[in-house]
C-alpha positions as CSV (number, residue, x, y, z in Angstrom):
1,X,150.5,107.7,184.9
2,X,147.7,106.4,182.2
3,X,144.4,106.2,184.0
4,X,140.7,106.0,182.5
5,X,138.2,108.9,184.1
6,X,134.2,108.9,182.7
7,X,132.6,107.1,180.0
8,X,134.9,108.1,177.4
9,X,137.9,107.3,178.5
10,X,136.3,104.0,179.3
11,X,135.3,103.8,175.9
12,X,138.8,105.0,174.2
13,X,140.0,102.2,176.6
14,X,138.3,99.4,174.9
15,X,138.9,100.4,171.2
16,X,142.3,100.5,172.6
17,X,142.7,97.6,173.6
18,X,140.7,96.0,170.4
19,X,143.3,97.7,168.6
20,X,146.0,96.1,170.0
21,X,144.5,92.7,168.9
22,X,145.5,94.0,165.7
23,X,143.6,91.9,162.2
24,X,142.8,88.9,164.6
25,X,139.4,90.9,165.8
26,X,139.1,93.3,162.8
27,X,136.4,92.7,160.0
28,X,134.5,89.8,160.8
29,X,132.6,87.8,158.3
30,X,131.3,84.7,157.9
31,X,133.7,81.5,156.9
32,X,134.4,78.0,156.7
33,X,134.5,75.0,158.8
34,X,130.9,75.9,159.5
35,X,131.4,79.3,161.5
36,X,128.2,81.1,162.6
37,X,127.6,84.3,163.8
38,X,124.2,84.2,165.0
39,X,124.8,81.7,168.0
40,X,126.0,83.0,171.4
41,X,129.2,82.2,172.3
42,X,130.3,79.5,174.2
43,X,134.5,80.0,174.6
44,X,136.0,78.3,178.5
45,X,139.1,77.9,179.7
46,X,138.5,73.9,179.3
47,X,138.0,74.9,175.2
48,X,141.0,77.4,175.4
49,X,143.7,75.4,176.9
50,X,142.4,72.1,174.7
51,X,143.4,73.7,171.4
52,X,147.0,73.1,171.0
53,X,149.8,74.8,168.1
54,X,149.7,73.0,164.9
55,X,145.7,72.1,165.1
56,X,144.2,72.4,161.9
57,X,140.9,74.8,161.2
58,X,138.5,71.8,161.5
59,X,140.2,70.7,164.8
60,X,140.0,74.1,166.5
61,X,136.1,74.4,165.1
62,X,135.6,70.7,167.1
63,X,136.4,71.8,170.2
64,X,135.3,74.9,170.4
65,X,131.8,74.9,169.2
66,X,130.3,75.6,165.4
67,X,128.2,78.0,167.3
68,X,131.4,79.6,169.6
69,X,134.0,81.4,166.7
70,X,133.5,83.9,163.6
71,X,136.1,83.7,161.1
72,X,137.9,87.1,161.3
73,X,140.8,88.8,159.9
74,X,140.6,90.3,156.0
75,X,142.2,87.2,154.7
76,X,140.3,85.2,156.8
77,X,142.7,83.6,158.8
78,X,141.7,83.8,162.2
79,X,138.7,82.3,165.0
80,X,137.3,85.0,166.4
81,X,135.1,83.0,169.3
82,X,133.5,84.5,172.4
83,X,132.2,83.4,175.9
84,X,128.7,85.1,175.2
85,X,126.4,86.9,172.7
86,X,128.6,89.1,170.4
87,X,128.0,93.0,170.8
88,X,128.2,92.8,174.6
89,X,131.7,92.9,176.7
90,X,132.5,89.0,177.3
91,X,136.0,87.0,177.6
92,X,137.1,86.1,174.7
93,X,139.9,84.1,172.6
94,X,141.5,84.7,169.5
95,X,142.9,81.8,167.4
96,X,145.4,82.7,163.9
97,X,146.3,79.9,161.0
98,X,149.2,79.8,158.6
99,X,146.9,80.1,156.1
100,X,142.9,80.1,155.5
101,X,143.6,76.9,153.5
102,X,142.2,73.7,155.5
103,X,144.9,72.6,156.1
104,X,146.5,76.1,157.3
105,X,148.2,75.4,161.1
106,X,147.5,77.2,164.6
107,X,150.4,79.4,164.9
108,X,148.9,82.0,167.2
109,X,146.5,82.1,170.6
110,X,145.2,85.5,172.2
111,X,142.6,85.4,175.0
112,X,140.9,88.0,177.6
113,X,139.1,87.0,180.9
114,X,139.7,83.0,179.4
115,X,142.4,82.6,182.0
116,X,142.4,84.3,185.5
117,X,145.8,85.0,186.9
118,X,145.9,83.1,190.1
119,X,146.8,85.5,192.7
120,X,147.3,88.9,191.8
121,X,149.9,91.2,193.2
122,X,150.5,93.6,190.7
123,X,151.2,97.6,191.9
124,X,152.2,100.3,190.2
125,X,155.7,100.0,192.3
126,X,156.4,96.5,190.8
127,X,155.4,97.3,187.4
128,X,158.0,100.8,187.3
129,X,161.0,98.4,188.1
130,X,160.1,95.9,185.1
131,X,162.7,97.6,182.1
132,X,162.5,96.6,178.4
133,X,165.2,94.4,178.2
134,X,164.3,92.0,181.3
135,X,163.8,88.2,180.4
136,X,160.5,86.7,180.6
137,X,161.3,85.5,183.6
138,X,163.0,88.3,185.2
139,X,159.5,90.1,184.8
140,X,157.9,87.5,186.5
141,X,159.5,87.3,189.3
142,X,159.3,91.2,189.6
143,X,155.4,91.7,189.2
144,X,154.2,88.5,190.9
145,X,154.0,85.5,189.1
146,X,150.3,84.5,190.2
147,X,150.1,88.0,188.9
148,X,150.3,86.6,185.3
149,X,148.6,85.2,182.5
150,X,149.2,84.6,178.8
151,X,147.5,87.2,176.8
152,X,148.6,86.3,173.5
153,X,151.4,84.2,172.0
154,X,152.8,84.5,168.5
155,X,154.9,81.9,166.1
156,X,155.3,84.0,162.8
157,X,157.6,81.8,161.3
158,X,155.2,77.8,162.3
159,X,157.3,75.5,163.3
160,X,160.2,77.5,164.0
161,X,160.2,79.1,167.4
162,X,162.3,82.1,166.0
163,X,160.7,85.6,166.1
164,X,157.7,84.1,168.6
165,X,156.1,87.2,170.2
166,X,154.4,86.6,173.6
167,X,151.9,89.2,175.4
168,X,151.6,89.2,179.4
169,X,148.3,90.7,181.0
170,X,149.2,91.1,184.5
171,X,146.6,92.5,187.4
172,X,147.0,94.1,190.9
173,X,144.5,92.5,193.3
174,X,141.4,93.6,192.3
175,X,142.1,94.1,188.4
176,X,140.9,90.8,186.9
177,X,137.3,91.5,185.8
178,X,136.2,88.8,182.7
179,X,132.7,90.6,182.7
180,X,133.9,93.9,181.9
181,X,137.2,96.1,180.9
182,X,140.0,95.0,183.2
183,X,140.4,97.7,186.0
184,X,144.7,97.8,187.6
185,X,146.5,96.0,184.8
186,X,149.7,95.9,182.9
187,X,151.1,94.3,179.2
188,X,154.4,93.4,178.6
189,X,155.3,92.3,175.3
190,X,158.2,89.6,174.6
191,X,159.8,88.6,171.4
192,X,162.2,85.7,171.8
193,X,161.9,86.2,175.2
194,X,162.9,89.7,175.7
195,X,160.9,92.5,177.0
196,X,160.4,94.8,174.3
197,X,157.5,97.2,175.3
198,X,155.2,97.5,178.8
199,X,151.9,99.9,179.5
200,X,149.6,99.6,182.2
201,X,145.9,101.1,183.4
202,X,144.7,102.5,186.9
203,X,147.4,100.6,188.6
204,X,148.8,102.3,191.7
């Protein structure tokens, strides 16, 4: 069973879990569409579920906030754009482009503590009977579907649905924790809607 004990395995947890965000959260810089770095964030749910697949740069900077996203990535094709001051633990939501052209396209969403799953259920049980394979649905149904939210969801290939990759972040009862590291919690990763990969923390 993965669990965290002490400071650095709390630590290792959260590069960890940066890591998995893969280029969308790696070498931030400056950018276009009048991205600041200097403001604290100011990322919601209200922002989050507003900015839709196919939004241009300039329409994802309008509702989120010049003050709210860092461009990110090495090509620079990514909103990096927190719910608070950057260098402390706060929600956040990752947004990818086509391109870092102006008129490059939303193709990919990735968020943390943005979206609360609305009753969590997860245990360790539930998440042991979820096998790669399983439909999107299928795991659902087997860890709880209040226990649920979208972590991250993926269209390489903008406008064609083929190849989408989508990330679940599912909690036990008390694992939802937008102020910190998430405590009992599980990812299962989807591409065209089939389970491909699962790992999970502390859940019992």
């Amino acid at each position: 069973m993965l669990k965290t004990e002490g400071r650095a395995k709390t630590a290792a947890r959260k590069l960890g879990r940066a890591a998995a965000m893969g280029a969308a959260t790696a070498g931030l810089v400056l950018g276009s569409a009048g991205m600041s770095s200097a403001a604290p964030g100011d990322m919601t749910r209200a922002k989050y579920d507003q900015i839709q697949f196919g939004m241009t740069r300039q329409q994802v900077v309008d509702i989120a906030g010049t003050g709210t996203c860092e461009t990110s990535g090495s090509s620079g094709t990514s909103f990096h754009c927190r719910s608070g001051p950057s260098g402390d633990y706060f929600s956040y939501a990752n947004f990818g482009f086509t391109s870092a052209a102006a008129d490059g396209k939303l193709n990919s969403k990735s968020q943390e503590g943005i979206v609360p799953p609305v009753a969590p259920t997860l245990t360790l049980s539930k998440f042991n009977q979820v096998t790669v394979g399983m439909t999107k649905a299928q795991v659902l149904a087997t860890a709880g579907q209040g226990s649920c939210t979208t972590w991250s969801e993926r269209y390489p290939a903008y406008p064609s649905t083929a190849g989408v990759t989508i990330s679940l972040m599912c909690f036990d009862v008390d694992g939802f924790n937008p102020g910190g590291l998430p405590r009992g919690s599980a990812h299962f990763w989807f591409t065209d809607g089939v389970l491909d990969g699962k790992r999970q923390w502390s859940l019992q």
